[in-house]
mmCIF file of the N, C-alpha and C atoms, coordinates in Angstrom:
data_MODEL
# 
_entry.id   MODEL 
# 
loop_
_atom_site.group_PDB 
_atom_site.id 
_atom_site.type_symbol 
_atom_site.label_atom_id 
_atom_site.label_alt_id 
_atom_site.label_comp_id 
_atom_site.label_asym_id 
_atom_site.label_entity_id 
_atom_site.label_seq_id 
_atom_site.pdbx_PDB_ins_code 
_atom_site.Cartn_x 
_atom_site.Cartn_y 
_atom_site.Cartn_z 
_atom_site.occupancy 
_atom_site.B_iso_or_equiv 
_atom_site.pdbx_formal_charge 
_atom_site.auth_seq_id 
_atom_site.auth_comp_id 
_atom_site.auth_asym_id 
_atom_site.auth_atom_id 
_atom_site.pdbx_PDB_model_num 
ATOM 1   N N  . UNK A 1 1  ? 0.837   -1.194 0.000   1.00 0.00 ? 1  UNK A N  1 
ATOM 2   C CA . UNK A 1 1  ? 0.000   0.000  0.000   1.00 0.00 ? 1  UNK A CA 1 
ATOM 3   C C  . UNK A 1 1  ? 0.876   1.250  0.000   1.00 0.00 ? 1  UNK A C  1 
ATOM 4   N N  . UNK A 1 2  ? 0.624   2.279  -0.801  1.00 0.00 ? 2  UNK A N  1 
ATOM 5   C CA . UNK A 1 2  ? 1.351   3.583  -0.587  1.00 0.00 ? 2  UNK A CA 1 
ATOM 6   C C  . UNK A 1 2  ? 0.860   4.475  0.150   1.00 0.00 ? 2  UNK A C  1 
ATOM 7   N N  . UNK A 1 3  ? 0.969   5.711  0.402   1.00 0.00 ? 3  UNK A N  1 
ATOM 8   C CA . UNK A 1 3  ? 0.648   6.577  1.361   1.00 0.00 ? 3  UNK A CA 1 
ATOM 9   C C  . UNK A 1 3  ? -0.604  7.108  1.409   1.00 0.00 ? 3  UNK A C  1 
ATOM 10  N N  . UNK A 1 4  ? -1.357  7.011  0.212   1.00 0.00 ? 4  UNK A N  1 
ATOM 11  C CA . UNK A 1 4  ? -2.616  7.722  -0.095  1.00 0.00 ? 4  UNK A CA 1 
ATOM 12  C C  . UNK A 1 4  ? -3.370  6.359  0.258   1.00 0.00 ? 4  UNK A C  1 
ATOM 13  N N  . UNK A 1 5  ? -3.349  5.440  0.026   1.00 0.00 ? 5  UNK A N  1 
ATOM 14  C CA . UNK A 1 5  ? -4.420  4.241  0.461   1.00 0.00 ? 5  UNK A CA 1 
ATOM 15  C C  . UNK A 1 5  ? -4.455  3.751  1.951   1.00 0.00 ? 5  UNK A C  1 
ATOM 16  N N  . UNK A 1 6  ? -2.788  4.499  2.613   1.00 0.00 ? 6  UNK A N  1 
ATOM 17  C CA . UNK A 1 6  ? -2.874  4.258  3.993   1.00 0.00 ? 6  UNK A CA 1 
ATOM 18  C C  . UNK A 1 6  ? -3.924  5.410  4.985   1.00 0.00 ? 6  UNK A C  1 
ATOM 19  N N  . UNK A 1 7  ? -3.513  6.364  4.330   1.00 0.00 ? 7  UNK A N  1 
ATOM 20  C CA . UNK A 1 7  ? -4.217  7.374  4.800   1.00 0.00 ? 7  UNK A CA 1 
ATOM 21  C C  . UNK A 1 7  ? -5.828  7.120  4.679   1.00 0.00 ? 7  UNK A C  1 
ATOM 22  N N  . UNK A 1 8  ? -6.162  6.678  3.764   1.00 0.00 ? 8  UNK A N  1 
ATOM 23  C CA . UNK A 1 8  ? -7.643  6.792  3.294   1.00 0.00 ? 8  UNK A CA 1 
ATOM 24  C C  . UNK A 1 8  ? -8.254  5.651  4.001   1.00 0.00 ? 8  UNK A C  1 
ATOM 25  N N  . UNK A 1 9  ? -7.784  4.361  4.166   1.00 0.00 ? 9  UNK A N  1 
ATOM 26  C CA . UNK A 1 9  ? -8.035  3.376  5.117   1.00 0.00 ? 9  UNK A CA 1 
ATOM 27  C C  . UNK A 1 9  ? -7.924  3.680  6.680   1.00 0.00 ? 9  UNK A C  1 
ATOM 28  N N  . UNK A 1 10 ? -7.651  4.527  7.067   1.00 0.00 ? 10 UNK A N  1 
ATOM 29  C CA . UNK A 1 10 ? -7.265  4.915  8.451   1.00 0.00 ? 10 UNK A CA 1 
ATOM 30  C C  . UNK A 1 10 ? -8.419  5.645  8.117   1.00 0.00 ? 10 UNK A C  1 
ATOM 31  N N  . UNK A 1 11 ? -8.780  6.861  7.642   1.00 0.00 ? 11 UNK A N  1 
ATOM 32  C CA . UNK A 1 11 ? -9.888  7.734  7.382   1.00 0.00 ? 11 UNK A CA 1 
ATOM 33  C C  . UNK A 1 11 ? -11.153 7.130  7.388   1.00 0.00 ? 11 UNK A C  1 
ATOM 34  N N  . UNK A 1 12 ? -11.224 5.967  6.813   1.00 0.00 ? 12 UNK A N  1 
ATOM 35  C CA . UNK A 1 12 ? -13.071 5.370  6.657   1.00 0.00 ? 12 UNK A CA 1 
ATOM 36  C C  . UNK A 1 12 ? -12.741 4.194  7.988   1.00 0.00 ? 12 UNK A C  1 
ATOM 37  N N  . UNK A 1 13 ? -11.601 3.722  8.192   1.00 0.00 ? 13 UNK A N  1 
ATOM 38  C CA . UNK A 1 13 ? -11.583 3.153  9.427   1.00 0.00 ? 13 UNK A CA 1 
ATOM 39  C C  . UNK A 1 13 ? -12.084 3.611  10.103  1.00 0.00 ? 13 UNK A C  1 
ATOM 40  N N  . UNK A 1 14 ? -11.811 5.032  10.680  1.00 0.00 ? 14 UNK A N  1 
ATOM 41  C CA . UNK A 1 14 ? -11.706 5.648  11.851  1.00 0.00 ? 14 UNK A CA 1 
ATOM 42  C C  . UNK A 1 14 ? -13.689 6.077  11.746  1.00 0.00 ? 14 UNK A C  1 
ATOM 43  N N  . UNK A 1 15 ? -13.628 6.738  10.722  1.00 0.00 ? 15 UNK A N  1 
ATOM 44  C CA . UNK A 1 15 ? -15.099 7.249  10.517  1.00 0.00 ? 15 UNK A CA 1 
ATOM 45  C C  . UNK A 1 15 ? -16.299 6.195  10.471  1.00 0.00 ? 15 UNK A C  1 
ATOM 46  N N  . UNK A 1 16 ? -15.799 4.633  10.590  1.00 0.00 ? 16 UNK A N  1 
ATOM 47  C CA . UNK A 1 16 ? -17.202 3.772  10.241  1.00 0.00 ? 16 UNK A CA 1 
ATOM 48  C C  . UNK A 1 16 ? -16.771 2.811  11.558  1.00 0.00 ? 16 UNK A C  1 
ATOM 49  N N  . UNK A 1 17 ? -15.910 3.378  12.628  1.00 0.00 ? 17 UNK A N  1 
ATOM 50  C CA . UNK A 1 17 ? -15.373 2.143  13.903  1.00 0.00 ? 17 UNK A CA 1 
ATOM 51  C C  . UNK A 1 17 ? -15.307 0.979  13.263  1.00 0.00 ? 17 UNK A C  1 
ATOM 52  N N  . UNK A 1 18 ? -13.862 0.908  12.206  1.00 0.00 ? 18 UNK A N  1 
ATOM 53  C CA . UNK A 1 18 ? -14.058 -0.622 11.980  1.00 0.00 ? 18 UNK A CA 1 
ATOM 54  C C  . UNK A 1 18 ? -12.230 -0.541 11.861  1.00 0.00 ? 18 UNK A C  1 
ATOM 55  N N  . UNK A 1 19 ? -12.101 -1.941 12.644  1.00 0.00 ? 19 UNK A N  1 
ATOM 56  C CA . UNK A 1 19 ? -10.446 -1.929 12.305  1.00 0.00 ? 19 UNK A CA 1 
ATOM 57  C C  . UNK A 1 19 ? -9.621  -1.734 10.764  1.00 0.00 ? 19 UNK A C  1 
ATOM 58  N N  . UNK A 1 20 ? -9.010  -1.600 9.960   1.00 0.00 ? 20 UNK A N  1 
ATOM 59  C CA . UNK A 1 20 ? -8.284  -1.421 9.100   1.00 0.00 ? 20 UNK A CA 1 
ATOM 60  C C  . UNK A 1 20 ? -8.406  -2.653 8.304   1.00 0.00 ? 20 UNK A C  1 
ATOM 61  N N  . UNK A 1 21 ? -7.972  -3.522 9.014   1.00 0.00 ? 21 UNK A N  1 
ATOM 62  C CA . UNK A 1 21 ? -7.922  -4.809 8.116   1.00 0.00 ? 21 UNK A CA 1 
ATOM 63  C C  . UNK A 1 21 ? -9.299  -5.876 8.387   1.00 0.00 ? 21 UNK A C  1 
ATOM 64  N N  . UNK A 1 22 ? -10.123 -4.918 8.780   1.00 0.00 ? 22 UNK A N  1 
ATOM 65  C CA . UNK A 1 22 ? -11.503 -5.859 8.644   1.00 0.00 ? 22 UNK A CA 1 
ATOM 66  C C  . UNK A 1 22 ? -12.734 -5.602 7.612   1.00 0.00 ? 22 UNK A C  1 
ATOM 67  N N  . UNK A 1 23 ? -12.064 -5.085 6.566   1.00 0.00 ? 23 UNK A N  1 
ATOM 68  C CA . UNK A 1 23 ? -12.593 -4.701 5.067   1.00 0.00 ? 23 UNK A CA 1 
ATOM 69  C C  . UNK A 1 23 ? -11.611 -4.272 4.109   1.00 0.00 ? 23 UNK A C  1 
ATOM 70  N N  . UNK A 1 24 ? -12.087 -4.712 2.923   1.00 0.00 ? 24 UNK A N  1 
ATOM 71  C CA . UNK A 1 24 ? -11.615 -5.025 1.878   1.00 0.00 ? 24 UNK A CA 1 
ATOM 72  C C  . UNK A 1 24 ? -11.595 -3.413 0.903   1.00 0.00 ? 24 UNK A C  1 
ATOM 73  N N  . UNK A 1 25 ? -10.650 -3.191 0.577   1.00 0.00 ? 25 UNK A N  1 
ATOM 74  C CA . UNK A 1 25 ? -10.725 -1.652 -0.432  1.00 0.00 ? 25 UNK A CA 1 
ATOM 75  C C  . UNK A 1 25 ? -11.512 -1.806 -1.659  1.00 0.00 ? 25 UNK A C  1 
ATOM 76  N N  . UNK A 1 26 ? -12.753 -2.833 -2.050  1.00 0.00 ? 26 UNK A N  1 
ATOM 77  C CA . UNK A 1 26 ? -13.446 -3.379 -2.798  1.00 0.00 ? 26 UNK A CA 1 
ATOM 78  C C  . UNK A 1 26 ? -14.726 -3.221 -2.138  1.00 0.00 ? 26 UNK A C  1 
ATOM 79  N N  . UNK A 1 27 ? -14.974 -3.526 -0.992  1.00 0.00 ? 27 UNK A N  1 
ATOM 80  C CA . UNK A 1 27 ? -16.406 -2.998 -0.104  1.00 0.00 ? 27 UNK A CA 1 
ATOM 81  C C  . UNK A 1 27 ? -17.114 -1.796 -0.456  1.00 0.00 ? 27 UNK A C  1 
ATOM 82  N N  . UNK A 1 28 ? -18.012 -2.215 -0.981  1.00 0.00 ? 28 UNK A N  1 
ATOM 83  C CA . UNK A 1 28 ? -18.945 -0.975 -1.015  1.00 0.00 ? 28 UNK A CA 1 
ATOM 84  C C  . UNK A 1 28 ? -19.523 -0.434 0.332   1.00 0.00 ? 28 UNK A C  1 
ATOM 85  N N  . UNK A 1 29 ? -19.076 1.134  0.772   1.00 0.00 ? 29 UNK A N  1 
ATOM 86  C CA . UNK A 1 29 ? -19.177 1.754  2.111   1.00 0.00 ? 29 UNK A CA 1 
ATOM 87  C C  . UNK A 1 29 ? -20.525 1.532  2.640   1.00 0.00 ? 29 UNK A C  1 
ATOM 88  N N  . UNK A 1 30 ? -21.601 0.942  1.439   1.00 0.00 ? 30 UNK A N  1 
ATOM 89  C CA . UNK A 1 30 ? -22.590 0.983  2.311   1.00 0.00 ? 30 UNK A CA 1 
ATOM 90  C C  . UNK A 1 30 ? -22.678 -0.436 2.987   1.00 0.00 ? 30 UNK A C  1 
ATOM 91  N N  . UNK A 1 31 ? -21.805 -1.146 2.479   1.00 0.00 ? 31 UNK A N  1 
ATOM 92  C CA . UNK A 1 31 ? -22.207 -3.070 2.699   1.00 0.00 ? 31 UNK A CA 1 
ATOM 93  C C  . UNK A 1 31 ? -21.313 -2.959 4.091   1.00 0.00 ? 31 UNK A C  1 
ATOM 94  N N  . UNK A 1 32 ? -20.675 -1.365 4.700   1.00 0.00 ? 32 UNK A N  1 
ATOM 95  C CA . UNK A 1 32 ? -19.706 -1.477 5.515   1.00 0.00 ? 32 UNK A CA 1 
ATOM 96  C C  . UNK A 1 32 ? -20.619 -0.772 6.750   1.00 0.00 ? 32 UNK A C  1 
ATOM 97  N N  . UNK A 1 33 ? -21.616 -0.357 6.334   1.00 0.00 ? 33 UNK A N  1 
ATOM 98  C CA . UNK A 1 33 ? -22.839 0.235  7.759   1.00 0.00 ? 33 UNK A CA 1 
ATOM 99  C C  . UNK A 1 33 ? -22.714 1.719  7.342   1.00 0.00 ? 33 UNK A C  1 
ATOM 100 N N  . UNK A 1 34 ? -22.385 1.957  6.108   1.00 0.00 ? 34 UNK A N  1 
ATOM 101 C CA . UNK A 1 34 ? -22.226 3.486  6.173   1.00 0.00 ? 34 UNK A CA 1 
ATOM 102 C C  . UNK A 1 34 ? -23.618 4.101  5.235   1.00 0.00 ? 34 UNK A C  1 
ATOM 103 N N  . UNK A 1 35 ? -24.226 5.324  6.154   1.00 0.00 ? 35 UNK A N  1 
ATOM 104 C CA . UNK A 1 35 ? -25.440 6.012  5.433   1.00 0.00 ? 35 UNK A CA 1 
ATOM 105 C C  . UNK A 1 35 ? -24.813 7.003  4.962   1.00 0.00 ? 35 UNK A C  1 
ATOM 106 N N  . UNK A 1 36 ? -25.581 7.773  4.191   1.00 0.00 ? 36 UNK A N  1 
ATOM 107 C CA . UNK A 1 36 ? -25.533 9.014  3.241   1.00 0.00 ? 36 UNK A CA 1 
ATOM 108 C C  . UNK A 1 36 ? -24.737 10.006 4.444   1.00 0.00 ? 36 UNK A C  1 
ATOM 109 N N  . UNK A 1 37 ? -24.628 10.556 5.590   1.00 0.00 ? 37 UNK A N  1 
ATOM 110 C CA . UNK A 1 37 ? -24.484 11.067 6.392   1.00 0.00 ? 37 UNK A CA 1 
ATOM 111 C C  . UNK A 1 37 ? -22.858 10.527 6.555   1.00 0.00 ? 37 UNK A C  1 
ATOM 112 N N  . UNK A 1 38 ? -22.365 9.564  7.038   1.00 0.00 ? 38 UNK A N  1 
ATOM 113 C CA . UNK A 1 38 ? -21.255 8.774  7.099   1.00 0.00 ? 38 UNK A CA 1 
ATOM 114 C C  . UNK A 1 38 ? -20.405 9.403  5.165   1.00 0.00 ? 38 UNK A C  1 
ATOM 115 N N  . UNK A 1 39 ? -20.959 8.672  4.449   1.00 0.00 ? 39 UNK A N  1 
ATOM 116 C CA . UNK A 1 39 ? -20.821 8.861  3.047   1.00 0.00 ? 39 UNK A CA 1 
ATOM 117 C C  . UNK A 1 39 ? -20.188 10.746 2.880   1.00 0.00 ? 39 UNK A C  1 
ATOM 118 N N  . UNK A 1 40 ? -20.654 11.681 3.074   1.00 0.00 ? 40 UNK A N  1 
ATOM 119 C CA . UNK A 1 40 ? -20.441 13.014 3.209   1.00 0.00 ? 40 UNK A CA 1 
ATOM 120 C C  . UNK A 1 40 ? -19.335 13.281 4.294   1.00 0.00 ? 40 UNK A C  1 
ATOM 121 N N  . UNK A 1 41 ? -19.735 12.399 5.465   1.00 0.00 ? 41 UNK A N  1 
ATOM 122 C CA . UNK A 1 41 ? -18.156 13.168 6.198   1.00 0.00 ? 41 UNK A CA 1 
ATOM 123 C C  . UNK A 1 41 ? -17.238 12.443 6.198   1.00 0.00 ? 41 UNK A C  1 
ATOM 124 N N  . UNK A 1 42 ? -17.662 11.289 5.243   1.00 0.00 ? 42 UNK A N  1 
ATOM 125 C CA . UNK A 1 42 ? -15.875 10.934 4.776   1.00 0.00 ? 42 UNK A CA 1 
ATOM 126 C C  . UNK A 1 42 ? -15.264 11.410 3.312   1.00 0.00 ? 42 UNK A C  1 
ATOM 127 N N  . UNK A 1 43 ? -15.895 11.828 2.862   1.00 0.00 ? 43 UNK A N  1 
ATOM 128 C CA . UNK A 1 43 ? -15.491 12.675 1.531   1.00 0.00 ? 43 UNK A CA 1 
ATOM 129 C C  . UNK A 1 43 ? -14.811 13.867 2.022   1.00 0.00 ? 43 UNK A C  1 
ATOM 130 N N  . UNK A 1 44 ? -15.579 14.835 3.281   1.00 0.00 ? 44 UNK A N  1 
ATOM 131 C CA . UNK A 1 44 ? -15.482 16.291 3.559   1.00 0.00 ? 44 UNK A CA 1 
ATOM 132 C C  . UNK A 1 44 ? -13.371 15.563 4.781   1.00 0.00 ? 44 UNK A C  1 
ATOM 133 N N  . UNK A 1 45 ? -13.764 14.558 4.984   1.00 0.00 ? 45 UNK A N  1 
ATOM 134 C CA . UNK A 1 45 ? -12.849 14.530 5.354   1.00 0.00 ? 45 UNK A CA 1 
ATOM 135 C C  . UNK A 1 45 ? -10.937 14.049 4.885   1.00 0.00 ? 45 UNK A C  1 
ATOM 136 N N  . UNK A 1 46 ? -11.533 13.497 3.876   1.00 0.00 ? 46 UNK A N  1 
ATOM 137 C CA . UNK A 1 46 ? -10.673 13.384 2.512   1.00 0.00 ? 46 UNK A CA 1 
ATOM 138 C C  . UNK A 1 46 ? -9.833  14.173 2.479   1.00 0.00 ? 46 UNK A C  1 
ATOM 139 N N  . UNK A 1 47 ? -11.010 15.432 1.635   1.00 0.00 ? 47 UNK A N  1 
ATOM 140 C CA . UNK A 1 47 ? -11.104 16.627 1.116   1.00 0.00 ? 47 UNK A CA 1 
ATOM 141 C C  . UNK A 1 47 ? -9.774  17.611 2.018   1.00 0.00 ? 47 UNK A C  1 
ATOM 142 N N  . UNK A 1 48 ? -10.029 17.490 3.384   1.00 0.00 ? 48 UNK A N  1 
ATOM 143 C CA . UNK A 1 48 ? -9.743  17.927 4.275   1.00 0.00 ? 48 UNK A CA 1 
ATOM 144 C C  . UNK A 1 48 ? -8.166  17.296 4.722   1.00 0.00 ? 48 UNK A C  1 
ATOM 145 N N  . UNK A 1 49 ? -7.844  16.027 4.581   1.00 0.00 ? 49 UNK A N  1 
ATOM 146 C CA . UNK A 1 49 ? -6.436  15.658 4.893   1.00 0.00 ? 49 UNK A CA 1 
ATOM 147 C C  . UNK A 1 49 ? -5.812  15.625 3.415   1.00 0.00 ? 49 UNK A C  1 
ATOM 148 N N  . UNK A 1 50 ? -6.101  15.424 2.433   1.00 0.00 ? 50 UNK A N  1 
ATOM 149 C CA . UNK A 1 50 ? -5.406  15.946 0.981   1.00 0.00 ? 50 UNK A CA 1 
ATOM 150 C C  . UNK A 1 50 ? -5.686  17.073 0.445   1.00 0.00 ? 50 UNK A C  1 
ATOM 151 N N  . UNK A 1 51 ? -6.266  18.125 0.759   1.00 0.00 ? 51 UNK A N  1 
ATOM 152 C CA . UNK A 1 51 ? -6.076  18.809 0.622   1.00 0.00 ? 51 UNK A CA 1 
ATOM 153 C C  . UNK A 1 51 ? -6.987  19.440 -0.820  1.00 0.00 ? 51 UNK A C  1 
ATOM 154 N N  . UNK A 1 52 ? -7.861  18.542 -1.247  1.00 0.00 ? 52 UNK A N  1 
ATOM 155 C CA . UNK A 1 52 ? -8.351  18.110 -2.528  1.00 0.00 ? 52 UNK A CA 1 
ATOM 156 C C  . UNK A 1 52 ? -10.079 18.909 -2.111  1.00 0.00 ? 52 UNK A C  1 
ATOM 157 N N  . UNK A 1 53 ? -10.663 19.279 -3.302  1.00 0.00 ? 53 UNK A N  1 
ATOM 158 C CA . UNK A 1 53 ? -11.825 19.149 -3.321  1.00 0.00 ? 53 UNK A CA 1 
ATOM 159 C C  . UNK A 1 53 ? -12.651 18.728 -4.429  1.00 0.00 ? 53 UNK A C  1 
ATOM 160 N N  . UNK A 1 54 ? -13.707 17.952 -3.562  1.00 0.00 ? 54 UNK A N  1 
ATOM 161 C CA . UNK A 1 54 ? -14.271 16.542 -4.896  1.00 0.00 ? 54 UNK A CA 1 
ATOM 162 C C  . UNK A 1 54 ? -15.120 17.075 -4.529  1.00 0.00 ? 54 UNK A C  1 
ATOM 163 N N  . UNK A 1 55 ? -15.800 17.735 -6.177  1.00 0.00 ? 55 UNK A N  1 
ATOM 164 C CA . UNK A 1 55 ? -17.153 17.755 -6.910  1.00 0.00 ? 55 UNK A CA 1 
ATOM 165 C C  . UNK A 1 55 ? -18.264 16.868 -6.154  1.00 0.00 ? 55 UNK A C  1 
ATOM 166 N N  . UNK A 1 56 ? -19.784 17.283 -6.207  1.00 0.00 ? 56 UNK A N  1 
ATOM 167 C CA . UNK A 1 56 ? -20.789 16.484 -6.159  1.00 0.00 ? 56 UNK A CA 1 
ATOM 168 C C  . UNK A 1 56 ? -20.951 15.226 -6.911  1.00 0.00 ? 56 UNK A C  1 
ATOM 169 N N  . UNK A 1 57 ? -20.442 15.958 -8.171  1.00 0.00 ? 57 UNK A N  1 
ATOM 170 C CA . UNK A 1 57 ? -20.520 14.335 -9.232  1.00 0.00 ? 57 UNK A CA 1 
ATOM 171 C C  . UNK A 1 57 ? -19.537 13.510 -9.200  1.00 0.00 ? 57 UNK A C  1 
ATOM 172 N N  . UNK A 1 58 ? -18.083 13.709 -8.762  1.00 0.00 ? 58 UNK A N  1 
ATOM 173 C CA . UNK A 1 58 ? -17.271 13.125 -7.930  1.00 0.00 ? 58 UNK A CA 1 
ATOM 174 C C  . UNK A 1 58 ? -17.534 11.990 -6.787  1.00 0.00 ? 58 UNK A C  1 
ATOM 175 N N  . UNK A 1 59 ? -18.167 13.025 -5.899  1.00 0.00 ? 59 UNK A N  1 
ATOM 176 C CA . UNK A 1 59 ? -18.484 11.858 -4.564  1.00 0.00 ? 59 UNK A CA 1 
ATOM 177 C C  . UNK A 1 59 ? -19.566 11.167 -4.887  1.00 0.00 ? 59 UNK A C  1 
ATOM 178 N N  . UNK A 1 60 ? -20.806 11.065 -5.949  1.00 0.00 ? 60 UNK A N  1 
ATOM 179 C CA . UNK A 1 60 ? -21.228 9.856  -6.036  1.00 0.00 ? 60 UNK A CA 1 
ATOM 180 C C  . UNK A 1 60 ? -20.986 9.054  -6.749  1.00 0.00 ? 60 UNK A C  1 
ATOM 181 N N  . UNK A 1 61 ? -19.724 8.935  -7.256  1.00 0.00 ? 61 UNK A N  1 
ATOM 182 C CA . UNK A 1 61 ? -18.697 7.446  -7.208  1.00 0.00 ? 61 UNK A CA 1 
ATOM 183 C C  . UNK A 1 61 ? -17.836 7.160  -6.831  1.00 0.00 ? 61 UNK A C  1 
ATOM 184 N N  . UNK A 1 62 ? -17.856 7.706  -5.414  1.00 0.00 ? 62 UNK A N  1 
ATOM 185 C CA . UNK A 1 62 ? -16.911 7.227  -4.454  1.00 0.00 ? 62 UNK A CA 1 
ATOM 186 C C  . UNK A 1 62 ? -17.819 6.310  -3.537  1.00 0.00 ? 62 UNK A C  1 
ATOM 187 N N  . UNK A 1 63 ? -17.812 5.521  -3.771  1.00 0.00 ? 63 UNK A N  1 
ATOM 188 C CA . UNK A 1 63 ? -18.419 3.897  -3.163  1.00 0.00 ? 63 UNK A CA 1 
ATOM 189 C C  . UNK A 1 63 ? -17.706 2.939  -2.093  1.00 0.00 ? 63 UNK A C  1 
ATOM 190 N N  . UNK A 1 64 ? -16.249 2.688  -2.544  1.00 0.00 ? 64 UNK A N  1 
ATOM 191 C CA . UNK A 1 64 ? -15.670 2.100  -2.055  1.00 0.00 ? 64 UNK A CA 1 
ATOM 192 C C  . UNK A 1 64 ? -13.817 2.898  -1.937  1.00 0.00 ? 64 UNK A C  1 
ATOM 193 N N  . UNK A 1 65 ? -13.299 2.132  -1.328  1.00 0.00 ? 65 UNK A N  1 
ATOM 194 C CA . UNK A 1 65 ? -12.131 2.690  -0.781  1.00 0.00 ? 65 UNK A CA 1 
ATOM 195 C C  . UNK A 1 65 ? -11.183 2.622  -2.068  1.00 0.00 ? 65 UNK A C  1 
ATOM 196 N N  . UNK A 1 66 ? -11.146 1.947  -3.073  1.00 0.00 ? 66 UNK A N  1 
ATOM 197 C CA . UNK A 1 66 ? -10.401 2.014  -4.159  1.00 0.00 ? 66 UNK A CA 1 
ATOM 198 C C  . UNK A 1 66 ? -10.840 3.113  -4.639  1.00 0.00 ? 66 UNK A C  1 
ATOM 199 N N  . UNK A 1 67 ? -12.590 3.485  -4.858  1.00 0.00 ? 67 UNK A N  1 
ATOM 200 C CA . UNK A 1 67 ? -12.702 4.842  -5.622  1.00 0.00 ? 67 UNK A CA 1 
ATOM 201 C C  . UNK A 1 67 ? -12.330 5.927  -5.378  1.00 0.00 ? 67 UNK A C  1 
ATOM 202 N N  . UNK A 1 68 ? -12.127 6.090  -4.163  1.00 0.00 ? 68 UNK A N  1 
ATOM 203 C CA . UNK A 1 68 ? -11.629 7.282  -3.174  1.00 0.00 ? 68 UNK A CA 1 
ATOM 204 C C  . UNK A 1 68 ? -9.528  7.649  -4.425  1.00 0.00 ? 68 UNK A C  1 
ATOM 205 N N  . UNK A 1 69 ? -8.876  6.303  -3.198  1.00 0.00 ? 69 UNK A N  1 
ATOM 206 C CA . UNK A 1 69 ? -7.738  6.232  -3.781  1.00 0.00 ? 69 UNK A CA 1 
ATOM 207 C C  . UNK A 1 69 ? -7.567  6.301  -5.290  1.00 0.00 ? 69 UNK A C  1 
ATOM 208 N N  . UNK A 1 70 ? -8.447  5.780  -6.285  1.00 0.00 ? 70 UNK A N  1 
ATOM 209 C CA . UNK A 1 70 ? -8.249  6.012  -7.505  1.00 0.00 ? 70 UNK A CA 1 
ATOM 210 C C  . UNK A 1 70 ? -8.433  7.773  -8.083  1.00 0.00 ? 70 UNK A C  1 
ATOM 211 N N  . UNK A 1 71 ? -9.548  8.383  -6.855  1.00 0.00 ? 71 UNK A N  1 
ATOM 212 C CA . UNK A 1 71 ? -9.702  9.814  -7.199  1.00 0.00 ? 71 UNK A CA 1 
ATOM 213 C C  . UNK A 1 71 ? -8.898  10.894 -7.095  1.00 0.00 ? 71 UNK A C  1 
ATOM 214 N N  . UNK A 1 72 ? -8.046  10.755 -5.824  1.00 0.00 ? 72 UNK A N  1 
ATOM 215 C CA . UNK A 1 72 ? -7.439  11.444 -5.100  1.00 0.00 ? 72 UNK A CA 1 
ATOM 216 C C  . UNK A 1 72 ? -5.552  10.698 -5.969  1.00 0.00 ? 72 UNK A C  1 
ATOM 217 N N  . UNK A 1 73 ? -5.272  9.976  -6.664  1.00 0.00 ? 73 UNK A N  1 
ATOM 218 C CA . UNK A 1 73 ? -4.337  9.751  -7.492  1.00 0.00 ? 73 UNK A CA 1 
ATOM 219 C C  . UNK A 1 73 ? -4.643  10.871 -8.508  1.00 0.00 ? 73 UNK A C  1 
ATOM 220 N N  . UNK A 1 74 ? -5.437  10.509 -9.148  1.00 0.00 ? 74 UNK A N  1 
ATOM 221 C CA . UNK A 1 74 ? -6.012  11.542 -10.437 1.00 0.00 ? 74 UNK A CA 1 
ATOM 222 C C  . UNK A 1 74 ? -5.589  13.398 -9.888  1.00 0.00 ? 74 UNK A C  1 
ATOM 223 N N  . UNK A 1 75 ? -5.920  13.405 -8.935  1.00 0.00 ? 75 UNK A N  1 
ATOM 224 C CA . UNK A 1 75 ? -6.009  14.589 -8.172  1.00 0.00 ? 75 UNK A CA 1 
ATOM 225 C C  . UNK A 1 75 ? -4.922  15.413 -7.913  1.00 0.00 ? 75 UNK A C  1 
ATOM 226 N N  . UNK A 1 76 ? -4.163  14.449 -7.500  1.00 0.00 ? 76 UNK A N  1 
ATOM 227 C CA . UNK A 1 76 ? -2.489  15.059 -6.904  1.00 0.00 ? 76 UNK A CA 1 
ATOM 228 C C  . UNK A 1 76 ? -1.596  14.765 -8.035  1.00 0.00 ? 76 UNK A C  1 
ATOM 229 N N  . UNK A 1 77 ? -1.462  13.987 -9.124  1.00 0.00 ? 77 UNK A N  1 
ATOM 230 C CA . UNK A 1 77 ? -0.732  14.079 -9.937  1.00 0.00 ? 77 UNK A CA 1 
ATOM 231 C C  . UNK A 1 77 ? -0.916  14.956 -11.249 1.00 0.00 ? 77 UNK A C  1 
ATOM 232 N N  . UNK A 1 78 ? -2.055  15.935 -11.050 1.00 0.00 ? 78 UNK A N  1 
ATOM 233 C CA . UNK A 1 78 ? -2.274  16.902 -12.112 1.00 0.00 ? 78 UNK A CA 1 
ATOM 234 C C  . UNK A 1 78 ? -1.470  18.131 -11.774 1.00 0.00 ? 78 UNK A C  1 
# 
């Protein structure tokens, strides 16, 4: 894992009380207990440790923890 997928796994860790390695970066956040509410303050919190800001049409395909990391790649290497 590199630094942006560590970070972002610690981030929805921390935000959905679930250990790190007890979901898969393939989980869809909602199959992980997360509502629309959860869904928003882990984007705003993203947003907030990279420094990044993701569009509305952005965060609804951020689903799972790869989409995040695949966004926030796109993001910092422009």
């Amino acid at each position: 894992m590199d630094d942006i997928e560590l970070k972002v796994t610690k981030i929805i860790a921390e935000y959905l009380d679930l250990k790190e390695e007890s979901f898969a970066h393939h989980d869809k956040f909602t199959d992980l207990g997360a509502d629309s509410l959860d869904a928003v303050e882990l984007i705003m919190a993203v947003e907030d440790a990279f420094g990044v800001e993701v569009t509305d049409e952005e965060a609804q395909s951020l689903t799972t923890t790869n989409a995040v990391v695949e966004l926030l790649r796109s993001k910092l290497t422009k």
